[in-house]
N, C-alpha and C positions, 0 to 999 in steps of 0.2 A: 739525869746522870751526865756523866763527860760528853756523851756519845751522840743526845741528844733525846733518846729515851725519858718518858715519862713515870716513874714509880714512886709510890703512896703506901704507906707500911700503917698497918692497922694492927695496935695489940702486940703482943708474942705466937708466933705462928711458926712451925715449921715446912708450909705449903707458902709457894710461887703462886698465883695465878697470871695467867696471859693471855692477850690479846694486841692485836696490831694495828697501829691508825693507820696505814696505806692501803688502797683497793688497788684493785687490779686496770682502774681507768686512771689514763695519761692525760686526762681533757680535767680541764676545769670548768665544767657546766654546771648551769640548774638541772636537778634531775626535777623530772616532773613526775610525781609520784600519784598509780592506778590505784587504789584500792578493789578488792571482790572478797565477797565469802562463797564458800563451796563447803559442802556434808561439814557444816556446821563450823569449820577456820574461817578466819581471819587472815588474807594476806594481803602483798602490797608488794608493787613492782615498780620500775619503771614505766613510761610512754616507749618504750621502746627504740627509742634514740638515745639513750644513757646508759651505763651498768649501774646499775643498783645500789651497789657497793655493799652491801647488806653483809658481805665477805670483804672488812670482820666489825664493821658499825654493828652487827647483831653480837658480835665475843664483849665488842666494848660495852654496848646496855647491860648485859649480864655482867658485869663488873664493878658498872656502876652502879647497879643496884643491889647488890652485896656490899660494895662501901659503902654506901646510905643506909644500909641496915647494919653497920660495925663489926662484918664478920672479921674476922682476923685472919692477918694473913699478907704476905710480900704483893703486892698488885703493881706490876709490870704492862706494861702500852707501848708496845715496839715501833720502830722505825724500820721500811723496808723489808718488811716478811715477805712481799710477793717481789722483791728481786737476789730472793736466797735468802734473806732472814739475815738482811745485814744486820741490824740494830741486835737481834739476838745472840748471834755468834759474836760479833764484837763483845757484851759481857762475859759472854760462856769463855771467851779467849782469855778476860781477865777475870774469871769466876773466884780463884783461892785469892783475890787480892781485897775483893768487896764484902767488908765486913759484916753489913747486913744480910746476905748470903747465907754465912757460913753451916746455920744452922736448918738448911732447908733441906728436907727429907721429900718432897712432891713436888712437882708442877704438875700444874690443873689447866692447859692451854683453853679457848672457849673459841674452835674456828673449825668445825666440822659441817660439814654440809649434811642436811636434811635432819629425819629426828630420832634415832636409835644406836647411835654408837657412843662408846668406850673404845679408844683407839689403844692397842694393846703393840704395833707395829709402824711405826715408819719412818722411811728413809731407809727403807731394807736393814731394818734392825728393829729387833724386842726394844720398845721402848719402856716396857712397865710390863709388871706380874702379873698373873693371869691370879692369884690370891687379890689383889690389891686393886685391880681393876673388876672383878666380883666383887668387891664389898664396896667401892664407887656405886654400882650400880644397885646392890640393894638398897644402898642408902638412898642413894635416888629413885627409885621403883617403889619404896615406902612412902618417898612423897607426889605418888602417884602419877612418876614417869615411864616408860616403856622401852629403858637403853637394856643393851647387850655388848658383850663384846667382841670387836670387829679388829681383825687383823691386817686391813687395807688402807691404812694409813700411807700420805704420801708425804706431805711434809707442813709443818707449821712450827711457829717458834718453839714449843718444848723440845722439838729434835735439835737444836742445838744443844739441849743441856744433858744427852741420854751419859756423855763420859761421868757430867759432875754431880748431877741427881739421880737416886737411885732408881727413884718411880715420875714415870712421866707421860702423861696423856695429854688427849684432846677428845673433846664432847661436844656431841652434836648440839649445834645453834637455830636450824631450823631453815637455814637458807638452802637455796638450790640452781643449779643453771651458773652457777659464780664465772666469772669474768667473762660475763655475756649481756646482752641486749635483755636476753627471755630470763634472765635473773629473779628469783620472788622469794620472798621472803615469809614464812608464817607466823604470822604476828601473833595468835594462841600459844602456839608453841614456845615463840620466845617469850611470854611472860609467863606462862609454864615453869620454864629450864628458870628465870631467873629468881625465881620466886623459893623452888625447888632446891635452888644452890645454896640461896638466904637459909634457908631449913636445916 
């Protein structure tokens, strides 16, 4: 988009999906990446001199892997979520002007930490229905996930759009430790959620 934003419109959809390509590291390193399993995950960290980044490289796999399976739908890749969600507020500023918008009733953000939430709160504000974030999650708990819904939302890109969309979440991705060295990622998990989404 103008802004510098990446989005990809699959189909007729009234659902946003997002996710943000900035991490929370200022370095431009190789990360050098640990693999371990434990009680039967799969994860993957840094060596410990890097962040992970896995917040939101894990929102973006699950995106990308609903565009490769054709789901439908607005897919939006932000600029600058971790220094206030420039890339997103900048749209949400010019939201009634962007025609492919207009008709979007959902954002579905994919940048929550660990594996159980439906973010129903944040930025100190209802972001989404507590009707409409239950039926998120049956839908997802049918395809043999275990979210709920969590009112401790702090901020990620759908919170820019709580004025111009009426329903607006964020779902856990599996990562944990975010903008730290001890960063890890559960890599069951995320092909779980993104498989799940596909569904």
């Amino acid at each position: 988009d103008k802004y510098g934003n990446l989005y990809h419109i699959i189909g007729k959809s009234d659902t946003m999906f997002t996710s943000h390509l900035d991490t929370a590291s200022r370095d431009k390193s190789d990360i050098i990446l640990v693999a371990q399993s434990k009680n039967g995950q799969d994860y993957i960290m840094s060596d410990g001199t890097t962040i992970l980044g896995a917040d939101d490289k894990a929102g973006v796999a699950v995106m990308m892997y609903m565009m490769a399976h054709n789901v439908p739908g607005v897919y939006y890749f932000f600029l600058g979520e971790e220094k206030g969600g420039i890339g997103s507020r900048l749209v949400a500023g010019d939201y009634d002007e962007i025609e492919y918008l207009k008709d979007i009733q959902r954002c579905v953000s994919f940048d929550r930490r660990k594996t159980g939430s439906v973010i129903t709160s944040q930025y100190g504000r209802v972001c989404c229905s507590d009707e409409f974030a239950s039926a998120l999650c049956r839908e997802y708990n049918s395809n043999g996930m275990k979210l709920s819904l969590d009112d401790t939302g702090i901020f990620t890109d759908s919170a820019s759009f709580i004025d111009n969309i009426p329903e607006c979440t964020n779902i856990s991705v599996g990562y944990d430790h975010e903008h730290t060295f001890t960063e890890i990622q559960n890599i069951t998990f995320l092909e779980k959620i993104a498989k799940a989404s596909a569904n």
